[in-house]
SEKOLVO-933060 format. One record per residue: x, y, z negated of N, C-alpha, C in turn. Coordinates in steps of 0.02 Angstrom, whole numbers, padded with zeros to 5 digits, always signed. Example, Ala and Ser with C-alpha at 12.3 -4.5 7.8 and 13.67 -1.06 7.14 Angstrom:
+00660-00284-00390+00615-00225-00390+00660-00165-00390
+00642-00112-00354+00684-00053-00357+00645+00002-00394
# end
This chain:
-00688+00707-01391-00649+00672-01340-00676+00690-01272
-00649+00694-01224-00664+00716-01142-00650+00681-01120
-00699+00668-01066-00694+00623-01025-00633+00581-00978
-00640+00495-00967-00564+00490-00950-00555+00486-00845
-00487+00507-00838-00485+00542-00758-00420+00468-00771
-00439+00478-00693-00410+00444-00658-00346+00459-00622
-00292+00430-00622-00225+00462-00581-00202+00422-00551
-00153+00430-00502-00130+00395-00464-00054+00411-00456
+00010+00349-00494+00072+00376-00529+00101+00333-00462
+00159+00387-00440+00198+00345-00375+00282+00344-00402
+00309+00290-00385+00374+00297-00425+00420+00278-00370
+00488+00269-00408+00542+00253-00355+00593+00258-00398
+00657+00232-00381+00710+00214-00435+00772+00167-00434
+00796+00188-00433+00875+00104-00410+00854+00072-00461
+00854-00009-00397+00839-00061-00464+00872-00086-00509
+00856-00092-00566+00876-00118-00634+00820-00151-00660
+00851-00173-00732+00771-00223-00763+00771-00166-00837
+00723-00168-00825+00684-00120-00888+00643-00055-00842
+00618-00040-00774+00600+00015-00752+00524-00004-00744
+00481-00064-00733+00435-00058-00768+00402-00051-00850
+00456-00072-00887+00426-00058-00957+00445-00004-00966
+00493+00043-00946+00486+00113-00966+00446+00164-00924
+00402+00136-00877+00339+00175-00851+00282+00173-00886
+00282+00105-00902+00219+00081-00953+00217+00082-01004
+00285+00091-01046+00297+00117-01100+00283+00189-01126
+00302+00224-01068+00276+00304-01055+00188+00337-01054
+00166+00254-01011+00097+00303-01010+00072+00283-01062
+00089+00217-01098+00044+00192-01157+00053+00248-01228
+00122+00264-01209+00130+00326-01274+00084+00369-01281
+00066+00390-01207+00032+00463-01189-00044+00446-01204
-00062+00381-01199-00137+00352-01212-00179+00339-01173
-00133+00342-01120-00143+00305-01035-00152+00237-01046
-00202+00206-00988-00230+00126-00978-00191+00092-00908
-00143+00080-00900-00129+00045-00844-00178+00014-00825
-00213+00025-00740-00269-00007-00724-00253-00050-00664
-00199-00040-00613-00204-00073-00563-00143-00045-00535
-00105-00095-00495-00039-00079-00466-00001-00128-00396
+00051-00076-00379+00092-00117-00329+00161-00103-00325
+00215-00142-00325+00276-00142-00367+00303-00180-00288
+00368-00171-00264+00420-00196-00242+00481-00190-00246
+00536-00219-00229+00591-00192-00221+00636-00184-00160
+00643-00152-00125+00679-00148-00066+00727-00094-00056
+00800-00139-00027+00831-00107-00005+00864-00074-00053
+00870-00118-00120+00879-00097-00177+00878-00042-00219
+00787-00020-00197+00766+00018-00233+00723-00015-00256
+00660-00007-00312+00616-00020-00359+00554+00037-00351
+00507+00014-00294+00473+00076-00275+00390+00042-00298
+00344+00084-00334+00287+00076-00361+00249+00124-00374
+00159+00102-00354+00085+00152-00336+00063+00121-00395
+00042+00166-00463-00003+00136-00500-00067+00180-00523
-00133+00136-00551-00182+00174-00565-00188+00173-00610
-00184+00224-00663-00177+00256-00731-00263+00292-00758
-00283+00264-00800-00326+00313-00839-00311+00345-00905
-00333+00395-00906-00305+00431-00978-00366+00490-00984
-00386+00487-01060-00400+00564-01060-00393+00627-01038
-00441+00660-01024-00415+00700-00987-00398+00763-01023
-00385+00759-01102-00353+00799-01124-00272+00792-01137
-00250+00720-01105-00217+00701-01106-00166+00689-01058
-00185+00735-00995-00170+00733-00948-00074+00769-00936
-00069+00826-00967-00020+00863-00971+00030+00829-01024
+00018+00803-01066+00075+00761-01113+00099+00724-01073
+00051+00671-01039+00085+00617-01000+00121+00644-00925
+00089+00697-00905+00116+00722-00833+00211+00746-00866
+00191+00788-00916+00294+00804-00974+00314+00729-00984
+00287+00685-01003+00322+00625-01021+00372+00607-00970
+00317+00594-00887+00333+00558-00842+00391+00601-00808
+00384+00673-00814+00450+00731-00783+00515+00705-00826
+00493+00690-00887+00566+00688-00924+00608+00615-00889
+00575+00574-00886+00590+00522-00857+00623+00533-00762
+00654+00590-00747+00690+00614-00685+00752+00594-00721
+00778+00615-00775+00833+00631-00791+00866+00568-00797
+00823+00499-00790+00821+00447-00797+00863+00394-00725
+00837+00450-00696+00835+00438-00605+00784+00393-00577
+00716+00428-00621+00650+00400-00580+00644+00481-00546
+00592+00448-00482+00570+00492-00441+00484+00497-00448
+00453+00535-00473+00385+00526-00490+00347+00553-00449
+00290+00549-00431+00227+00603-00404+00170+00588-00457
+00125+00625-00482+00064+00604-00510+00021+00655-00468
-00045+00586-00459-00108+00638-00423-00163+00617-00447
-00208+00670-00459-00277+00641-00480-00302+00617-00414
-00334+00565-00441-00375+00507-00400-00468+00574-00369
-00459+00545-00302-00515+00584-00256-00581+00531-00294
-00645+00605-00312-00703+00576-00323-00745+00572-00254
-00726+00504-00236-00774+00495-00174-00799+00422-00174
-00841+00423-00131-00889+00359-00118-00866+00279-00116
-00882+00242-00133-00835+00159-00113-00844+00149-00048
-00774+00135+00005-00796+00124+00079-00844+00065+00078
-00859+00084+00117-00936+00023+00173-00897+00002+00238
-00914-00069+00262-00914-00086+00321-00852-00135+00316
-00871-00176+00390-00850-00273+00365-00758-00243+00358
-00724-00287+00308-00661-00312+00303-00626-00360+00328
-00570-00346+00367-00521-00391+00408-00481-00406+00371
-00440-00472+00377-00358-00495+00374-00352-00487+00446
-00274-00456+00444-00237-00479+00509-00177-00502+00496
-00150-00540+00532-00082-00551+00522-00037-00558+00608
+00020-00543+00586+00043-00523+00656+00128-00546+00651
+00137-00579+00691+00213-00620+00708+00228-00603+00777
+00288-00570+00766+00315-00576+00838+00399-00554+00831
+00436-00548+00895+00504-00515+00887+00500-00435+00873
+00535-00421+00849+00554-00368+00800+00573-00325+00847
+00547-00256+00876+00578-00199+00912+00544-00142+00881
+00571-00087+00863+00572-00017+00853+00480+00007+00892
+00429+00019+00845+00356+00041+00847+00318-00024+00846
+00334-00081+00832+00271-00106+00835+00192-00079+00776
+00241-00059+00716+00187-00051+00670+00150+00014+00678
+00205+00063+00715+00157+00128+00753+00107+00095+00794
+00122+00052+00839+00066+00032+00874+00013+00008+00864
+00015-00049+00804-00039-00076+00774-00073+00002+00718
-00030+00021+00678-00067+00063+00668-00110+00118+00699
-00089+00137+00765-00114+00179+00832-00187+00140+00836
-00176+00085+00860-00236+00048+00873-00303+00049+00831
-00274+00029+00773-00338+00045+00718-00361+00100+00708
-00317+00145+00706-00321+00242+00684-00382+00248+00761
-00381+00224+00811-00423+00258+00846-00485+00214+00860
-00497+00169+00831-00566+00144+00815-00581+00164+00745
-00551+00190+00694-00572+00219+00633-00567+00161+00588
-00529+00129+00584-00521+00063+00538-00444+00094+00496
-00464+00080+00434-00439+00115+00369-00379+00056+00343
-00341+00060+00323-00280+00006+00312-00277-00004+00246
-00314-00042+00211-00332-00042+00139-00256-00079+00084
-00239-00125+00142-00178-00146+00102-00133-00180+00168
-00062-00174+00152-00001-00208+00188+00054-00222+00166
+00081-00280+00190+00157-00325+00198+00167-00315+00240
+00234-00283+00275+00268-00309+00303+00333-00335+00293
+00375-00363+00324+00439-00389+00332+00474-00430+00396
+00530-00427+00389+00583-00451+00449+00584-00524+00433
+00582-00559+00470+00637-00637+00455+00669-00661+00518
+00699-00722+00502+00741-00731+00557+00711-00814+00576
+00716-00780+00643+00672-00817+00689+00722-00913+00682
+00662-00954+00694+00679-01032+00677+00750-01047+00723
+00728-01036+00781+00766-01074+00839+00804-01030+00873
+00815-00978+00873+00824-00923+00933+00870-00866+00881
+00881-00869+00821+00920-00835+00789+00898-00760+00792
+00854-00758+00825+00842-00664+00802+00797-00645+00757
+00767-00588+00749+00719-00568+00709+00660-00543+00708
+00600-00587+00682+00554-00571+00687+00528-00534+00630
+00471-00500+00668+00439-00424+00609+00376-00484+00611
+00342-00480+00556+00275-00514+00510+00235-00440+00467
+00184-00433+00484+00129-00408+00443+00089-00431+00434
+00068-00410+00371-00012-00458+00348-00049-00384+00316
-00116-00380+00341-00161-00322+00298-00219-00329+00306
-00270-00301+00249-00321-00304+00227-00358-00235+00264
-00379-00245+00323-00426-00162+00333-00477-00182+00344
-00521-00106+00319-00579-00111+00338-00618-00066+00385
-00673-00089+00422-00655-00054+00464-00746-00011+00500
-00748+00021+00527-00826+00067+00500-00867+00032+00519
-00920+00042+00494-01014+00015+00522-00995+00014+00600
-01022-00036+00624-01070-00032+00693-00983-00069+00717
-00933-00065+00707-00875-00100+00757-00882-00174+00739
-00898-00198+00801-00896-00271+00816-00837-00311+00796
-00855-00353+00759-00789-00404+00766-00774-00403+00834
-00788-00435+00894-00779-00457+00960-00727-00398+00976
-00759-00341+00959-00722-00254+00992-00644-00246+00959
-00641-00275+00893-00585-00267+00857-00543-00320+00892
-00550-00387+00884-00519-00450+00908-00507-00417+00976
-00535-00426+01029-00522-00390+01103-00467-00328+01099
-00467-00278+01061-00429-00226+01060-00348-00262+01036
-00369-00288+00975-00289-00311+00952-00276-00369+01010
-00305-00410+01017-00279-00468+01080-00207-00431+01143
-00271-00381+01153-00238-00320+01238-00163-00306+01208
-00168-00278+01124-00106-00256+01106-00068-00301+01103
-00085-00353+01078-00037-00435+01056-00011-00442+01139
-00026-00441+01163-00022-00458+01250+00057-00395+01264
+00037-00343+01252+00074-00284+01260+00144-00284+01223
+00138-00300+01153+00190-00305+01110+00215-00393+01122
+00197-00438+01148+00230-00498+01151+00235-00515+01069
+00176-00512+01044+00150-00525+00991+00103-00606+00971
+00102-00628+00936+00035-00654+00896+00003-00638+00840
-00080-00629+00853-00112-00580+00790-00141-00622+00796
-00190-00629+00734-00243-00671+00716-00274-00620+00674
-00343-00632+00664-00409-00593+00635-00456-00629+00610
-00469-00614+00556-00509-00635+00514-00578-00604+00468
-00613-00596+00493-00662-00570+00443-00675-00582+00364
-00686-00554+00318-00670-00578+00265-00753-00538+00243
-00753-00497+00215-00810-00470+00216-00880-00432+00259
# end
């Protein structure tokens, strides 16, 4: 037996009910371990990142399994998972409410990308605002962000932006 690798299965698919059990049905055939995942549906599609282990002689059965499953009208990518280090350095929540205009999440993402803070996980979504009938954009995410950046430096940076975008962010240290 050889050693087991790690993959990383990206999907997509008009939604219906049965398109997770015939992903997981697929890799369990192949002798794949469903290890960890993220599933939504939007916009009435059925779009999902999952982490798969399998033998790694096992790699090419399940990579044919998951192709046959096009004809299906899934959209697949499979990638082996990068052998690299576990990140280091403190972890944020942010969460961010405000009215809804075209770049805010370029911006917030701009912001982090140039202090080097990594976007480990995100929500976003639209809702409609209480009193005022329009629409507000909401994100919530988990980054982390490198050695030596100050909480104070992060909070101060997103504040300037919250100010800029007519935003409210809040920050949280978590780790």
């Amino acid at each position: 037996m050889t050693m087991p690798k790690t993959l990383i299965l990206t999907f997509i698919a008009d939604d219906r009910p049965g398109l997770v059990e015939r992903i997981s049905q697929t890799v369990a055939d192949a002798g794949g371990n469903w290890l960890d995942s993220r599933m939504a549906h939007l916009a009435a599609k059925f779009a999902g990142i999952a982490e798969v282990e399998i033998d790694e002689s096992k790699i090419t059965g399940l990579e044919s399994s998951l192709r046959a499953l096009d004809a299906e009208g899934f959209h697949l990518v499979v990638e082996a998972a990068a052998d690299i280090a576990a990140p280091t350095g403190p972890v944020f929540e942010i969460e961010l409410l405000g009215p809804d205009h075209p770049g805010i999440l370029r911006d917030i993402s701009h912001c982090l990308a140039e202090r080097g803070i990594s976007v480990e996980d995100m929500e976003t979504d639209i809702r409609e605002a209480p009193h005022s009938g329009g629409t507000l954009f909401h994100a919530h995410a988990r980054v982390r962000a490198p050695k030596g950046l100050s909480d104070d430096d992060l909070r101060n940076s997103l504040e300037i932006l919250a100010g800029a975008l007519m935003v409210d962010i809040t920050v949280g240290k978590i780790l």
